[in-house]
LONU-996199 format. One record per residue (C-alpha): residue number from 0; residue in three letters; z, y negated, x. Coordinates in Angstrom, 2 decimals, padded with zeros to 5 digits. Last residue first. Layout:
BEGIN
NUM | ALA | Z | Y | X
...
REM end
This chain:
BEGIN
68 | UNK | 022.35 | -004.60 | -011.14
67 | UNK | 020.91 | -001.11 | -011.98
66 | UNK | 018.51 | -002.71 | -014.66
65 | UNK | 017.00 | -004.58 | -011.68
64 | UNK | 016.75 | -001.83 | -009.34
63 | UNK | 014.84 | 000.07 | -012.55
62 | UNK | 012.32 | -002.92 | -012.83
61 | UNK | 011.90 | -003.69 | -009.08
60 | UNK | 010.70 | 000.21 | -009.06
59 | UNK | 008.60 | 000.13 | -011.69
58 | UNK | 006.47 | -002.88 | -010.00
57 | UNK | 007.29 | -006.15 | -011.21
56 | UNK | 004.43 | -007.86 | -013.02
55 | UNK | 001.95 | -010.50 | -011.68
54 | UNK | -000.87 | -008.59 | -012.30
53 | UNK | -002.12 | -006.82 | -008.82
52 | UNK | 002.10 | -006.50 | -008.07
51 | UNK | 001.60 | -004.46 | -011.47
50 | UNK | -001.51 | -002.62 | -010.27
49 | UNK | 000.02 | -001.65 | -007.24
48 | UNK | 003.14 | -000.54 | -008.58
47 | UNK | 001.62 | 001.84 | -011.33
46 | UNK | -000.57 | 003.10 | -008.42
45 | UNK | 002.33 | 003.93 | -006.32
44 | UNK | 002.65 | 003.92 | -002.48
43 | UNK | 001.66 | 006.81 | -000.14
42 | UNK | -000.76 | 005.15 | 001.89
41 | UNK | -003.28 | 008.07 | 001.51
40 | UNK | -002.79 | 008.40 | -002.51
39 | UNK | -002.85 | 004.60 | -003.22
38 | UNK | -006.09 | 004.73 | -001.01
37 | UNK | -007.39 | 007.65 | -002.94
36 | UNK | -006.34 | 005.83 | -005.86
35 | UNK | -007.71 | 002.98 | -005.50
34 | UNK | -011.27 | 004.59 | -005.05
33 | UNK | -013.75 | 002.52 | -002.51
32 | UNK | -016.13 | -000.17 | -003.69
31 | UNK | -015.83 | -002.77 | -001.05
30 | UNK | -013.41 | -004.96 | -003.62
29 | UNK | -011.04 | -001.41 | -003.84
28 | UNK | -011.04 | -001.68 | -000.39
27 | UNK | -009.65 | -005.19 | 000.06
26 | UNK | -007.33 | -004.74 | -003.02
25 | UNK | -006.24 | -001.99 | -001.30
24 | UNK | -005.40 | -003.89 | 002.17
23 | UNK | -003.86 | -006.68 | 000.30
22 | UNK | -001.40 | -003.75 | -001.49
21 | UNK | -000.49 | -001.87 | 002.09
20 | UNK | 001.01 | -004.97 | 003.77
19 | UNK | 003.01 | -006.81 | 001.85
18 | UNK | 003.45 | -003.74 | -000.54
17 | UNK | 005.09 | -001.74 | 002.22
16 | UNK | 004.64 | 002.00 | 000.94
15 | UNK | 003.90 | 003.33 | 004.55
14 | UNK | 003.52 | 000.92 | 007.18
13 | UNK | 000.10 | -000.29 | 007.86
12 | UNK | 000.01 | -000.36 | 011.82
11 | UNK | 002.99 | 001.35 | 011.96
10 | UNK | 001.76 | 003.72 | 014.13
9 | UNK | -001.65 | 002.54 | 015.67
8 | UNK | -000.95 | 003.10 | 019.27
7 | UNK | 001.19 | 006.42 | 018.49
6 | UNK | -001.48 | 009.08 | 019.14
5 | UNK | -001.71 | 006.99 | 023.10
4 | UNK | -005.07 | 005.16 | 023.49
3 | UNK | -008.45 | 005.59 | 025.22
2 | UNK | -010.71 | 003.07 | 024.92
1 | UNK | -010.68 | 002.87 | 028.91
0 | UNK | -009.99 | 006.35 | 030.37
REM end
């Protein structure tokens, strides 16, 4: 059965809503011509936070923890 792998091989492979991970990988696609926010969409992590990280901003999210603190 070489090639053959278990359903969980790749879990966690691009973990769900991690912007080290996930936001490199959709600037990559978005630079092949793919839609960011299908990719956004399929790994679950905000546009609006994308885009910010993108610019140099803080995503919504680091804005509201900061207001809470």
């Amino acid at each position: 059965m070489r090639g053959r792998r278990g359903s969980q091989s790749g879990h966690g492979f691009l973990r769900d809503g991690d912007p080290v991970t996930v936001h490199p990988f959709i600037e990559a696609e978005q630079q092949a011509g793919h839609s960011v926010k299908r990719a956004c969409e399929l790994l679950r992590v905000s546009r609006a936070a994308f885009y910010a990280r993108r610019n140099g901003e803080p995503g919504p999210r680091a804005v509201r923890d900061a207001e809470l603190t």
